[in-house]
C-alpha positions as CSV (number, residue, x, y, z in Angstrom):
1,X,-24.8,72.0,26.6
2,X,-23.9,68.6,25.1
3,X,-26.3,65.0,25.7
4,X,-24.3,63.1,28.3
5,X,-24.5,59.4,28.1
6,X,-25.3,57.6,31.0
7,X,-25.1,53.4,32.2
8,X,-27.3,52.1,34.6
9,X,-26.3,48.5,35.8
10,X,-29.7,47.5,36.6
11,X,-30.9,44.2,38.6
12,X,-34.1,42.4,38.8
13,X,-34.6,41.9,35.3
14,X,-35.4,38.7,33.5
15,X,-36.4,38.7,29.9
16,X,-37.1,40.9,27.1
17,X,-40.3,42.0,28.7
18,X,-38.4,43.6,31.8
19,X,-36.2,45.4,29.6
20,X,-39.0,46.9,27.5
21,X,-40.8,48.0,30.7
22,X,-37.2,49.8,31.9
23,X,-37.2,51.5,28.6
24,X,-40.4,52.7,28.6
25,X,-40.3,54.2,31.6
26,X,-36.8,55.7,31.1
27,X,-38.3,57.4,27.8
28,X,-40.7,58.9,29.8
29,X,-38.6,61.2,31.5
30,X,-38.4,64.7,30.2
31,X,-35.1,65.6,28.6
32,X,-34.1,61.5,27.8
33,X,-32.9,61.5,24.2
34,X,-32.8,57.5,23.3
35,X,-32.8,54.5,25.4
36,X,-32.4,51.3,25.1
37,X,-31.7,48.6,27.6
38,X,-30.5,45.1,27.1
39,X,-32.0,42.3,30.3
40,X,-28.7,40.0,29.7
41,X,-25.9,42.6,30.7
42,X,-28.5,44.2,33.1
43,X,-27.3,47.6,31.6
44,X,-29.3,50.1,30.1
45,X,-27.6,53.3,28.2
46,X,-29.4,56.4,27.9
47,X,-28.6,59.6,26.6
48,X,-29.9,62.9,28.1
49,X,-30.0,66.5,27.9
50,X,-28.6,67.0,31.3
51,X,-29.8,70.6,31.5
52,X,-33.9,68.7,31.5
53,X,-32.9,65.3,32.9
54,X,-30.8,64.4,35.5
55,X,-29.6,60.8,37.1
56,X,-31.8,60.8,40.1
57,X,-34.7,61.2,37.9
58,X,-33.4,57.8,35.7
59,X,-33.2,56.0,38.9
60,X,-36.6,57.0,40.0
61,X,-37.7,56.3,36.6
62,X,-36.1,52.7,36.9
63,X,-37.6,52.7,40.7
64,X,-41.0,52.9,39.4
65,X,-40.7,50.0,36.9
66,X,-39.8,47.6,39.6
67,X,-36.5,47.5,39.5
68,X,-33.4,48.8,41.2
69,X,-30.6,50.9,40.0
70,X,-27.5,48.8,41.0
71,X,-24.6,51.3,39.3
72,X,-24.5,54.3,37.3
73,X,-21.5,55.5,34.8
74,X,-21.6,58.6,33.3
C-alpha cells in the first residue's frame, strides 16, 4: 500500500521548542515515515505507512506531548 500524507492542525504550541517536541514524539510512532511540524501555522504533516500507523495513534502521539489535535486532513 502507498504512504498517505496526513495534516494535523495542532493548538497549544508556541515556539520552535513545542514544535520539535510534536515532532519527536510523532517520529516515534511505528510506521511514521517523515515529520515535520511548523509552531506558526500550528500544522504538522506527516507521512505514514497506513498499514503500521494509523491517525488515532498521531493524535495520541500529539496527546502525549501536551498538546491537542485540533483537525486532521488526510
Amino acid at each position: 500500500m502507498a504512504d498517505k500524507k496526513v495534516t494535523l492542525q495542532i493548538d497549544g504550541m508556541h515556539c520552535g521548542h513545542c514544535a520539535a517536541a510534536v515532532t519527536d514524539s510523532l517520529k516515534k510512532v511505528k510506521g511514521v515515515k517523515d515529520a515535520e511540524t511548523v509552531y506558526t501555522t500550528g500544522k504538522s504533516r506527516v507521512l505514514i505507512d497506513p498499514e503500521m500507523a494509523k491517525v488515532d495513534d498521531l493524535v495520541k502521539a500529539v496527546e502525549d506531548a501536551g498538546y491537542t489535535v485540533k483537525s486532521v486532513k488526510e
